[in-house]
Structure formats: C-alpha cells, structure tokens
VMD Tcl script that draws the C-alpha trace (Angstrom):
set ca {
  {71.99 92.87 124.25}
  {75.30 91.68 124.99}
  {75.62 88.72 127.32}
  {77.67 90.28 130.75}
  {78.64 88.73 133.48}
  {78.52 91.69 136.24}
  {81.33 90.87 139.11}
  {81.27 92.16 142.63}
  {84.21 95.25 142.82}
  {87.39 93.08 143.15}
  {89.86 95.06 145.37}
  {93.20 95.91 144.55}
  {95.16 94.53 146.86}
  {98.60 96.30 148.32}
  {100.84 94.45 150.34}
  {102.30 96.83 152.60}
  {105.69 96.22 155.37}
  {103.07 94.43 158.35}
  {100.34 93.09 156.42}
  {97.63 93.71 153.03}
  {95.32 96.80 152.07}
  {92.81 97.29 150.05}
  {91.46 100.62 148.36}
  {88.25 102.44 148.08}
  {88.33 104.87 145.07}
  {85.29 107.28 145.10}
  {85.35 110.01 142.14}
  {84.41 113.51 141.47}
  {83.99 114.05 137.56}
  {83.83 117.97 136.18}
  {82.92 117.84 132.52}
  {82.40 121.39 130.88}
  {78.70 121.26 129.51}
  {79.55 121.56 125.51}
  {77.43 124.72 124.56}
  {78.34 128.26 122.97}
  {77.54 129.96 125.91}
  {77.98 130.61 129.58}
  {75.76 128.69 132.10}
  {74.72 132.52 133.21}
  {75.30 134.80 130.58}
  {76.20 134.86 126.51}
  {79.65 135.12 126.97}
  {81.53 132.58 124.38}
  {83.11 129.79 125.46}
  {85.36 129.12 122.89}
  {88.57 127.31 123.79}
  {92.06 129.27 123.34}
  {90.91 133.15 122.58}
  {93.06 136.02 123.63}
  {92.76 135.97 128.03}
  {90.02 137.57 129.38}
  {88.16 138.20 125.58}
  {85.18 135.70 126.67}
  {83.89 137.69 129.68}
  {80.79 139.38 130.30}
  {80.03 141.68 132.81}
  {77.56 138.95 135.34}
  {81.65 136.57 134.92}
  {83.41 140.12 135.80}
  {81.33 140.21 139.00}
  {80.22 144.28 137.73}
  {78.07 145.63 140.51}
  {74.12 144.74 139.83}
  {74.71 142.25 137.06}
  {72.47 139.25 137.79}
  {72.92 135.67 136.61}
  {70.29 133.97 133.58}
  {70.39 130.26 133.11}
  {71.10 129.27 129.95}
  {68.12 126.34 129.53}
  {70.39 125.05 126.63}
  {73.00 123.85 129.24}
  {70.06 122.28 131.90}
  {68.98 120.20 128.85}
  {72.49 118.89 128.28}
  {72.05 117.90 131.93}
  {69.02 116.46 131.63}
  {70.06 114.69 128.69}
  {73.65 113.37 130.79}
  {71.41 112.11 133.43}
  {69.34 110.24 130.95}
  {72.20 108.73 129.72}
  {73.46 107.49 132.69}
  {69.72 105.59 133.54}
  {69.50 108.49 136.60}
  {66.90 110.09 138.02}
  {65.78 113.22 136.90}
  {64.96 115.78 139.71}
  {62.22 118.20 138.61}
  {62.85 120.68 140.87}
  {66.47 121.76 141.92}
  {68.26 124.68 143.18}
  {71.19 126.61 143.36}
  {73.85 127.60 146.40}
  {76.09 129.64 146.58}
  {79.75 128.35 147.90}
  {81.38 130.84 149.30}
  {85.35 131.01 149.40}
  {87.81 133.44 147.77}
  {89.90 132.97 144.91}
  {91.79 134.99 142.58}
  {90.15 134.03 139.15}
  {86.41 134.00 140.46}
  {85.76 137.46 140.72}
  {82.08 137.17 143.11}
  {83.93 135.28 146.09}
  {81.77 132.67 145.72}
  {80.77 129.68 143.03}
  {77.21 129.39 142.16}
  {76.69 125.76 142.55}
  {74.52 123.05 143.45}
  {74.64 120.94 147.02}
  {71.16 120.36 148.57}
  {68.92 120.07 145.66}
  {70.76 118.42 142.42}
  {69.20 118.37 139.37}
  {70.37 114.85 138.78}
  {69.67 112.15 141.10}
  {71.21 108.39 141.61}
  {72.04 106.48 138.26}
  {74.75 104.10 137.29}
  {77.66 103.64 134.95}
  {78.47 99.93 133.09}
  {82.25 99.60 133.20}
  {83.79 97.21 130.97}
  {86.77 95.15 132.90}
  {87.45 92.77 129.81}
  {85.06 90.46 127.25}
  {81.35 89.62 129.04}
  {82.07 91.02 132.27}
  {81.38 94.85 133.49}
  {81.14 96.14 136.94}
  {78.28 98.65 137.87}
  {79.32 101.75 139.87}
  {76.88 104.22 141.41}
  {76.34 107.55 140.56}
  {75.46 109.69 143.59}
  {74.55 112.76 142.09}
  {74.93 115.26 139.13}
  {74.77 118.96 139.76}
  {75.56 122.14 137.82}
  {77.72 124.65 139.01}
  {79.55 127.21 137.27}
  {83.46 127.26 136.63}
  {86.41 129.27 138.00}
  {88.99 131.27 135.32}
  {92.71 130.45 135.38}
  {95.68 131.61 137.35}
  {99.13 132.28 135.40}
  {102.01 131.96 137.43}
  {104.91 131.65 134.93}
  {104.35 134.70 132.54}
  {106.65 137.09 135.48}
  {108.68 136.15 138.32}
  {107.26 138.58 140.64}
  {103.36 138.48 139.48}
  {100.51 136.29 138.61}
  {97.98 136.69 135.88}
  {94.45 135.68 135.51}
  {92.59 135.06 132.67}
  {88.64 135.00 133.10}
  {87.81 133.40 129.53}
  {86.65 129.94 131.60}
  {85.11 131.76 134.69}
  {81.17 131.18 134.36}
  {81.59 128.20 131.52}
  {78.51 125.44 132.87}
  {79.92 122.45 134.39}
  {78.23 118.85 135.38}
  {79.60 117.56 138.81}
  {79.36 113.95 137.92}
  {79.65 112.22 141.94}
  {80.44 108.31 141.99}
  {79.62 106.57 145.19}
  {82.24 104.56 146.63}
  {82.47 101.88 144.33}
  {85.72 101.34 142.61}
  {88.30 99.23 144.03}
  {91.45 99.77 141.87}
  {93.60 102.32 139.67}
  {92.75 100.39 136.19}
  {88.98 100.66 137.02}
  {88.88 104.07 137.83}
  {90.60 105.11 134.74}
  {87.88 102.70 133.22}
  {85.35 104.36 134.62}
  {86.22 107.50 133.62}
  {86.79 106.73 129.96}
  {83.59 105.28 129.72}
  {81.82 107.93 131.56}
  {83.75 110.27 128.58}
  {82.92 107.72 126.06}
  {78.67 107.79 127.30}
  {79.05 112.10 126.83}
  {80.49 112.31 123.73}
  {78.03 110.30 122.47}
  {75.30 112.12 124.14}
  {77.06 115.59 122.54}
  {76.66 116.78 126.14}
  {80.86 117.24 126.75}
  {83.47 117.03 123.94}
  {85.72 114.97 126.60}
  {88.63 117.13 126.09}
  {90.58 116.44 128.93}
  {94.02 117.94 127.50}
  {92.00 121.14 127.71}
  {90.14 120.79 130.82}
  {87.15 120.12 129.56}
  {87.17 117.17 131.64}
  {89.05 116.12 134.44}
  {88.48 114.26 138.49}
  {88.95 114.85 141.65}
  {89.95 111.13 143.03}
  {89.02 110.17 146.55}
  {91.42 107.68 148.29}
  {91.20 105.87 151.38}
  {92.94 102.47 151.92}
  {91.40 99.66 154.52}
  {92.06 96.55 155.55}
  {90.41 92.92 153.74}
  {86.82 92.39 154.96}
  {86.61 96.18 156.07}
  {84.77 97.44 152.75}
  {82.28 94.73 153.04}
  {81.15 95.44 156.09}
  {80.93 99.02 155.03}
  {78.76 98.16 152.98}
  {76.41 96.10 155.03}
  {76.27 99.01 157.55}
  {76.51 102.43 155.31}
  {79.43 103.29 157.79}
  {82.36 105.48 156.82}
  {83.85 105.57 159.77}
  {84.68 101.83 158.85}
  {86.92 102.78 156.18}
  {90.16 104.98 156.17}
  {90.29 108.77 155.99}
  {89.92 109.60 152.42}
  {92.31 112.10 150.64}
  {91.13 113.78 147.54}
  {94.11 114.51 144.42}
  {92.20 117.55 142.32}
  {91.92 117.90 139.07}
  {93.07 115.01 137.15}
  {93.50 115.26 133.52}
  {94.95 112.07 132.53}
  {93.83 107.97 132.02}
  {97.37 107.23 133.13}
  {97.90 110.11 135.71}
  {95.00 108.71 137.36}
  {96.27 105.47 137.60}
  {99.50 106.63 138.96}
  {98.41 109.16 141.75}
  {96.21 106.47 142.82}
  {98.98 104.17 143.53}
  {101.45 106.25 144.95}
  {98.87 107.72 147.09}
  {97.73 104.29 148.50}
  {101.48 103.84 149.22}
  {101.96 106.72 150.89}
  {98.58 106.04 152.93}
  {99.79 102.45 153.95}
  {103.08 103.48 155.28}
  {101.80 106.16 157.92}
  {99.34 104.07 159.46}
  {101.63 101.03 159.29}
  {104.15 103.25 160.76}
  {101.71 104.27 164.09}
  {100.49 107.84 162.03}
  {97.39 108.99 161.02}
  {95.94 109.88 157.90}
  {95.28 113.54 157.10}
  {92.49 114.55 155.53}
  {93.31 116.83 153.05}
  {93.64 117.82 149.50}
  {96.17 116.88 147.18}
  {97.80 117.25 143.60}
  {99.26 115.08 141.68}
  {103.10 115.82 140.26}
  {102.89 113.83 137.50}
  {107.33 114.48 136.62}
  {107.90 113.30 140.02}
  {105.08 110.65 140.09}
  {104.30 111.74 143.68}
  {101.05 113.66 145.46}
  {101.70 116.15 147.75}
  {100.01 118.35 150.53}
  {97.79 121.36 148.66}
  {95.25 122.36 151.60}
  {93.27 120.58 154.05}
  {89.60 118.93 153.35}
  {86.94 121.11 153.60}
  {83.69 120.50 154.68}
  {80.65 121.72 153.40}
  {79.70 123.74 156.30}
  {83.41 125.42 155.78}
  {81.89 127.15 152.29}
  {79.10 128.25 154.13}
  {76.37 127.09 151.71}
  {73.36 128.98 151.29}
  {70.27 129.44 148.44}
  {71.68 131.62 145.45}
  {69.32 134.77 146.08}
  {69.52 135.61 142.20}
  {68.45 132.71 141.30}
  {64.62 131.12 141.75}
  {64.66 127.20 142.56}
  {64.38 125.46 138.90}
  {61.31 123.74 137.96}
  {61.35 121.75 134.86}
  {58.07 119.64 133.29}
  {58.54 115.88 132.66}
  {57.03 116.99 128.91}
  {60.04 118.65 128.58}
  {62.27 115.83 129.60}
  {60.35 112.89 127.66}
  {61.22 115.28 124.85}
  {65.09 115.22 125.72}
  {64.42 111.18 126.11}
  {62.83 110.92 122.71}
  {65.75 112.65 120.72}
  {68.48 110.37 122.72}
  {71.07 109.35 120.46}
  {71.96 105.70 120.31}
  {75.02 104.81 123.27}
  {77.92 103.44 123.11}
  {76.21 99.66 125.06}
  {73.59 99.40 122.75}
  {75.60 100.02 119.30}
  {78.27 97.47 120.71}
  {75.45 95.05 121.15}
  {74.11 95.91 117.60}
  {77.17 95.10 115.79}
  {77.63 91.69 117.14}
  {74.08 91.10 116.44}
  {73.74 93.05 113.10}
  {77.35 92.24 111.31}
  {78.20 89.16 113.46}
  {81.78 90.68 114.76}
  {83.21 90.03 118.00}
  {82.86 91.93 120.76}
  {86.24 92.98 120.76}
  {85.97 94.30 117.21}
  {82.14 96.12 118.37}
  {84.91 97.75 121.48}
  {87.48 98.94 118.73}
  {84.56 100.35 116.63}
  {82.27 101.61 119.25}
  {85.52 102.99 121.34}
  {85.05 106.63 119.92}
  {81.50 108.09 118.44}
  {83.04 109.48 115.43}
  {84.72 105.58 114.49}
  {81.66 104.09 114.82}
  {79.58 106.42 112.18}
  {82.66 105.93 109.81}
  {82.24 102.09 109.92}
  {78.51 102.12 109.38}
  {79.24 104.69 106.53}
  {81.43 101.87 104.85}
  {79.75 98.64 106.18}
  {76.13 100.33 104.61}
  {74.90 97.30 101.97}
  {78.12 95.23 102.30}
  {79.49 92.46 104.33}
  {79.67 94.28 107.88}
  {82.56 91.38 109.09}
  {84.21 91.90 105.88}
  {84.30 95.74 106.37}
  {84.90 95.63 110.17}
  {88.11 93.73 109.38}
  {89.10 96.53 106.24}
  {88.32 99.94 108.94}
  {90.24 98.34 112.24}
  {93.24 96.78 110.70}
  {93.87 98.59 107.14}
  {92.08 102.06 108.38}
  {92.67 102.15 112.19}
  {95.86 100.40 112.03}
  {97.08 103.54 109.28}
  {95.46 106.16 111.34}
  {97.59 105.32 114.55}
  {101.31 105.03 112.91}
  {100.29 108.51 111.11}
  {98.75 109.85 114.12}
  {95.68 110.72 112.29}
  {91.88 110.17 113.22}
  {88.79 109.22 111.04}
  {88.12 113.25 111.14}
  {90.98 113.61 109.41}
  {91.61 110.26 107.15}
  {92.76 110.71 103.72}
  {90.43 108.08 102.64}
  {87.12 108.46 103.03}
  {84.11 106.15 104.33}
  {82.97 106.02 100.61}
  {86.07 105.44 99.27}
  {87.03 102.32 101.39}
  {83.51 101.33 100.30}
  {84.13 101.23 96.75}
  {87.25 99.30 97.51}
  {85.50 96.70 98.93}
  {82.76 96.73 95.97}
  {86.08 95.91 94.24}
  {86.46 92.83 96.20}
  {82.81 91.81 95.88}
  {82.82 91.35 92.75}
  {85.45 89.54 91.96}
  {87.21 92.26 90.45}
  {90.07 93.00 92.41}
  {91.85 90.47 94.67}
  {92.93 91.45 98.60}
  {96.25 92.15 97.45}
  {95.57 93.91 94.99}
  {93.11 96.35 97.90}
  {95.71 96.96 99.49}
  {97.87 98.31 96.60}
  {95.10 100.61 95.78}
  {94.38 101.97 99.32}
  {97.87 102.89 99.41}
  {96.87 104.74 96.48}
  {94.40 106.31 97.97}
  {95.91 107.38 101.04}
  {98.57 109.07 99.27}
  {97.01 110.41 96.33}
  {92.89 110.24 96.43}
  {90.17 109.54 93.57}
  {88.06 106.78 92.37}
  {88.93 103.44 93.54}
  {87.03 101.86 90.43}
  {88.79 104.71 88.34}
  {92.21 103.98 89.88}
  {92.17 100.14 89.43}
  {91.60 100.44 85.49}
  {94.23 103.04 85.46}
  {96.49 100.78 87.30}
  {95.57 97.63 85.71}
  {94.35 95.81 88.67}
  {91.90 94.30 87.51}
  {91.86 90.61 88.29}
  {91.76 88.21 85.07}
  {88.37 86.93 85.21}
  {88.52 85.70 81.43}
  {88.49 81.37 82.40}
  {89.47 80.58 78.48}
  {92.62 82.65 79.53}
  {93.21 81.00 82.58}
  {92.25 77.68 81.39}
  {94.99 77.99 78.72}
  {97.80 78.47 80.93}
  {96.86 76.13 83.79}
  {96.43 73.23 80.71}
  {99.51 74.43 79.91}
  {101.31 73.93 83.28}
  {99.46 70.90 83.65}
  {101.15 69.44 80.27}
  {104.68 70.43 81.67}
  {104.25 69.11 84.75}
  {103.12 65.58 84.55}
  {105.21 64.37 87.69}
  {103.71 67.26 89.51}
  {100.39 66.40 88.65}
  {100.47 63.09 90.32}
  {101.95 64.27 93.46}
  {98.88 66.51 93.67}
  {96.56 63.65 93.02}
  {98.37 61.87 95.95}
  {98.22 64.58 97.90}
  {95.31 67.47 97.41}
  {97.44 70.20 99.67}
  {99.89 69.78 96.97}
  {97.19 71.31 94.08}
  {98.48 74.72 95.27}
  {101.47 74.33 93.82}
  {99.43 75.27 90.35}
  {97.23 77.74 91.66}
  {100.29 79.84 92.93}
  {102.35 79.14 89.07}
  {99.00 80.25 87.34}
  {98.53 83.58 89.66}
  {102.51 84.34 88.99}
  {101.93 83.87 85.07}
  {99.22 86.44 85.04}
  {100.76 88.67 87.03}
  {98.47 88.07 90.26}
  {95.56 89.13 88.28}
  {93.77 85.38 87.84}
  {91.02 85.59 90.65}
  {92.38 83.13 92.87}
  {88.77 81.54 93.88}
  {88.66 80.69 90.18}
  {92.00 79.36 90.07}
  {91.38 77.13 92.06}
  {87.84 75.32 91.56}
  {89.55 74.90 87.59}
  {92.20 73.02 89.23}
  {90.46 70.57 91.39}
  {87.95 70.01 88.24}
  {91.32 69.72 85.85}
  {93.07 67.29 88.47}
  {89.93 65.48 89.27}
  {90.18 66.19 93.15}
}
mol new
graphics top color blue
foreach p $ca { graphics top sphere $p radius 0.5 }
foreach p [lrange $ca 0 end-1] q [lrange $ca 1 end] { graphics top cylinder $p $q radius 0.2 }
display resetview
C-alpha cells in the first residue's frame, strides 16, 4: 500500500467585505448504471437513437403496465457499494416521489429514500503526493431517470424525448465533508475514476451519464468544527443546491461564484434562500431555478408495484469475489511492482483503459523503462493529436517490440524514437521496420575499434586533454557515433574508450 498521510478537510477560505468564510460542500452524484437495459423494463438504453425509439410501454406510463427490476442493474449497485468499502443493505425498498414533469410520463419517480440499498462507505481523495482526504458517503440508492425536454427545436413549443426516461441510476450522497471547489471536483473524478473501473458507469459526463447536484452553504472559521462535534446543521449556513453539473471545471466555478454570492447577502444584513439553482456556465453565474424542497413536499410513499428487495449475502460475496482490481490498489502495485513514482502510478492509473495498455507493454520488460516510453512518447502523442489509447495508432505490442529493440542493444533511444514515428504514421513490425530502415546500431567492436584507433592516432593533443580530464573522453565517443552514422551503440563506445585512454 501506498504510504498517505490523511489531513483533516482544510477549508477554503473567502475573504468577504467585513470579515472571512469558509465553505461546506456536500454532493449529490447521479451516475447512469451502465447496462443494456432499463432499471424496469427491456427498453435499450443506447445513447443518441432517434427521440422517443428506446421506450417501452411501463417508461410510456400505458395504463396497467407494471415495473420489473432488472437484477443486472442491483448487482452493478451492489458491486458500486463494494467499491466504495460501504455497507451493503440486504433488504431495501422503493418510494415513489411524487411531482409532475413533462418528460416523466407516471407523475412520479420511482426512487429510493427510507430504505437504500447502499449504506455508509467512504471515498479516498487524492489532494497531491502521500496525502488524501476521506469523505463520507451517506448513502447510495437507485431510482429511475426522467426523459429530456427540447426547448429550441420551435419558438412556440417544446419537445420531449423519452429515450432516457426509466434508464437505472445510482444516487451516490456525500456527507458534508468537502471544504473547497478543487476538492469537490476531486472527489468527483475519483468517484468516476472508482466506477469505471468497477464497469458499473461509463463516466460520461458530456452525455449525462454522470453529473452532481452541489450543496453550498458558507460559515464562519470555527463554525464547521463545532458542527461537527454536535451533528448540528443549524450551525452552519442555509445550503443552496446548483443541479446537474456536468463539468470538473463547471463545478469548480459555480462553487465559487455561489459562495460569493452567499457571502455578500448575509454580509449585507440578508438572508440566504434556500433554493435550487443552475449554473450558467457563459455567464459564470448561478441563478434562482425553484425553491428547496423537502422530502415531505414529494410526498414519499412505498412503490405499491414493487415488493421490498431482499438480496442473500451469497449473492453479494459472489459480486465481492469477481471485483476487479481499483484504481488505489493498482497505483500502489506499480510503485511496488515496477518501482515508478507515484506520480507516474497517477498518470498510468488516471484512466482504466491506460493502465491495461501499460501492463500490456511493461509485460516481461523493464516496467520503469516502459512507464517512461507510454507517459512521455505515448501519452505525450496521444494529447497533441487528441487521441486516446482506444484509438492509438501504435499498439501495446508494438511499443513492446520497440523496447525489445532497446534491450538488446540493437537500436539506440534515438534511433526509438525515429521508428515510433514510423509507426505512428505508417504501422508494421518494429523489428521489420528497423532492418528496412537500417537502424540497426553497429554492434560489430572490430568496426568500432578501427575508427576510434583511428581518431585516437589523429588526435594526440586531444588525447591528453582527456587523460587530464575524464569529462573530456566524450569528445571521442560523440566523433565515433557521428562516423557511423549514430549506429555505434553508445554503451560500447564508451567502455572502448576509457579501456583505449586508460581512464
């Protein structure tokens, strides 16, 4: 394991016109359960069909259609909750929520609020190398989605498309615990990062797939602390919540405007509002959407369709047994295994798909050797091209036979990096394309003995300079690489020039 320091929350602190702030950031995390099908019927739920093609009669609301839970999408739950070191309720239930909306054609959301099917667990943030804050899940329930409203199709109507109404979600609730803008974008990456990993949500937030609903309250230094001591809310400020945030940055933003805007009406004598708000991301301001409701304002009650779910701790060991490695323990395992830093294990581990394409090429070889090839040669490539690993011209097995090059002596580093260029813009064999090329390095010591005793005969004044000074001996290394065309292998070069000079 990795050796972290975990910190206490540090707050961010806002200066405002009479005196200092500080925030309390508490998150609401919908990420769309990544499965085929509907959490209560078969209806696809695949991302950009025609409107209103992915709807089956029980999303259409048709009279006497009943819902069926799709077990596929509790295990992905499960499995979520698992992930996040929560506990696993074997017996949960679902609500109804009742309000009306245009693209959720029952009136109500069949959701989960008094029996979960995920309890408490926690999520390791990274804030920088060693240290990592812990922040507290509350909760994780299931609850199904709502379809989309288009306003901007006609100036005089609205549309609604139905394909997302029904698709499974997982309410991910964080307690409290984040202090600042950069941590709760943090937190949300890595709660992204943990999922993708799992295969439990593809993370798509440019889609919706997954996105927050940021709770922000502002109070002043000592104020959270004592919260904490006591379990008081009425301690802190009245929180406001910014829906459906789809963005690292966004986050970050709406967060501090929305502190701002907190600050000055209660340094100006006002009161807070309690309300919901969105975020206007070309104005870089929140603004009013509806006020806060309560719980008792949806007027829960037990979904009648639907009998409380009972699941067997069999069934989740099961889940627990086919757990994928995460994102933690394979940073910790390639610092340990391939002796890189932990910055390098961050870069690799940063994205599920980057760290099975370095394994792929580090398999057999020097791991620090092809750590340094896939984050500054590879990764470095990928991002001016805008291009991923799913869609790199050169393979894991190809950058592996570059460095099998390199290993044995055959090719020299500059001479890699001619022939991934090669290979990035036209493909093949590396070993294939080096012969081809001539890359080869000159591994032939008669040859290169023969023209460094040559240098060495035309050089005498040279020669004792470099037996007065050793640094100076690489004066004939660099003349015998030029003569052969940077083919001598360097490493030879230069133990047959210390032996020749006698240093």
């Amino acid at each position: 394991m990795l050796d972290l320091t975990f910190e206490a929350p540090k707050p961010k602190v806002i200066s405002g016109a009479k005196s200092d702030w500080e925030l309390v950031i508490g998150l609401e995390v919908h990420a769309q359960v990544a499965s085929n099908a509907k959490l209560f019927s078969g209806a696809s739920t695949t991302f950009g069909a025609e409107p209103n093609s992915n709807v089956a009669f029980v999303d259409a609301a048709m009279p006497g259609m009943l819902p069926v839970i799709n077990e596929f999408c509790v295990a992905q739950a499960v499995k979520t909750g698992l992930g996040l070191k929560a506990a696993i309720n074997l017996r949960s239930a679902f609500d109804r929520k009742n309000y009306f909306y245009p693209d959720l054609p029952q009136g109500y959301q069949i959701s989960q609020l008094y029996h979960p099917i995920v309890g408490e667990g926690e999520v390791i943030v990274d804030m920088g190398p060693g240290v990592a804050r812990r922040v507290r899940i509350e909760r994780i329930h299931m609850e199904q989605d709502a379809g989309k409203s288009i306003h901007d199709l006609d100036p005089t109507m609205s549309f609604v498309d139905l394909n997302r109404t029904g698709v499974a979600l997982m309410e991910i609730v964080s307690r409290p615990d984040i202090r600042g803008p950069e941590e709760a974008a943090a937190y949300v990456a890595k709660l992204r990062q943990i999922m993708r990993y799992l295969g439990t949500c593809d993370g798509n937030m440019q889609n919706g797939n997954l996105r927050a609903d940021v709770n922000v309250s502002i109070c002043r230094p000592g104020d959270y602390e004592r919260f904490q001591a006591t379990g008081d809310f009425t301690i802190l400020g009245t929180r406001c919540e910014i829906k459906n945030m789809n963005s690292m940055r966004f986050i970050q933003a709406a967060i501090e405007y929305e502190a701002r805007r907190q600050i000055a009406i209660v340094e100006d004598g006002g009161k807070v509002t309690q309300e919901t708000r969105l975020y206007d991301p070309d104005k870089g301001e929140t603004r009013s959407m509806r006020s806060k409701e309560e719980a008792h304002d949806y007027r829960y009650f037990p979904c009648p369709d639907l009998l409380p779910l009972e699941i067997e701790q069999a069934w989740v060991d099961d889940i627990a047994t086919s757990m994928p490695e995460l994102p933690d323990a394979k940073k910790a395992r390639f610092v340990g295994d391939y002796g890189m830093t932990e910055y390098d294990a961050n870069v690799l581990t940063a994205e599920v798909e980057n760290a099975t394409f370095f394994e792929e090429v580090a398999r057999g070889r020097d791991g620090k050797q092809a750590a340094n090839w896939v984050i500054n040669e590879l990764f470095g490539r990928l991002n001016k091209e805008g291009l991923s690993v799913e869609t790199t011209p050169v393979s894991a097995a190809q950058l592996g036979g570059v460095l099998d090059l390199i290993a044995k002596g055959e090719i020299s580093g500059k001479m890699a990096k001619d022939l991934f260029e090669i290979l990035w813009t036209e493909g093949g064999d590396p070993a294939e394309i080096a012969a081809k090329h001539g890359m080869k390095q000159v591994t032939d010591t008669g040859a290169i003995e023969k023209a460094l005793d040559d240098l060495i005969a035309a050089n005498p004044e040279q020669v004792e300079k470099a037996k007065v000074n050793a640094k100076l001996a690489g004066w004939f290394t660099g003349q015998v690489l030029k003569s052969t065309g940077g083919k001598a292998n360097p490493a030879v070069v230069n133990q047959m020039v210390a032996k020749k000079l006698g240093l």
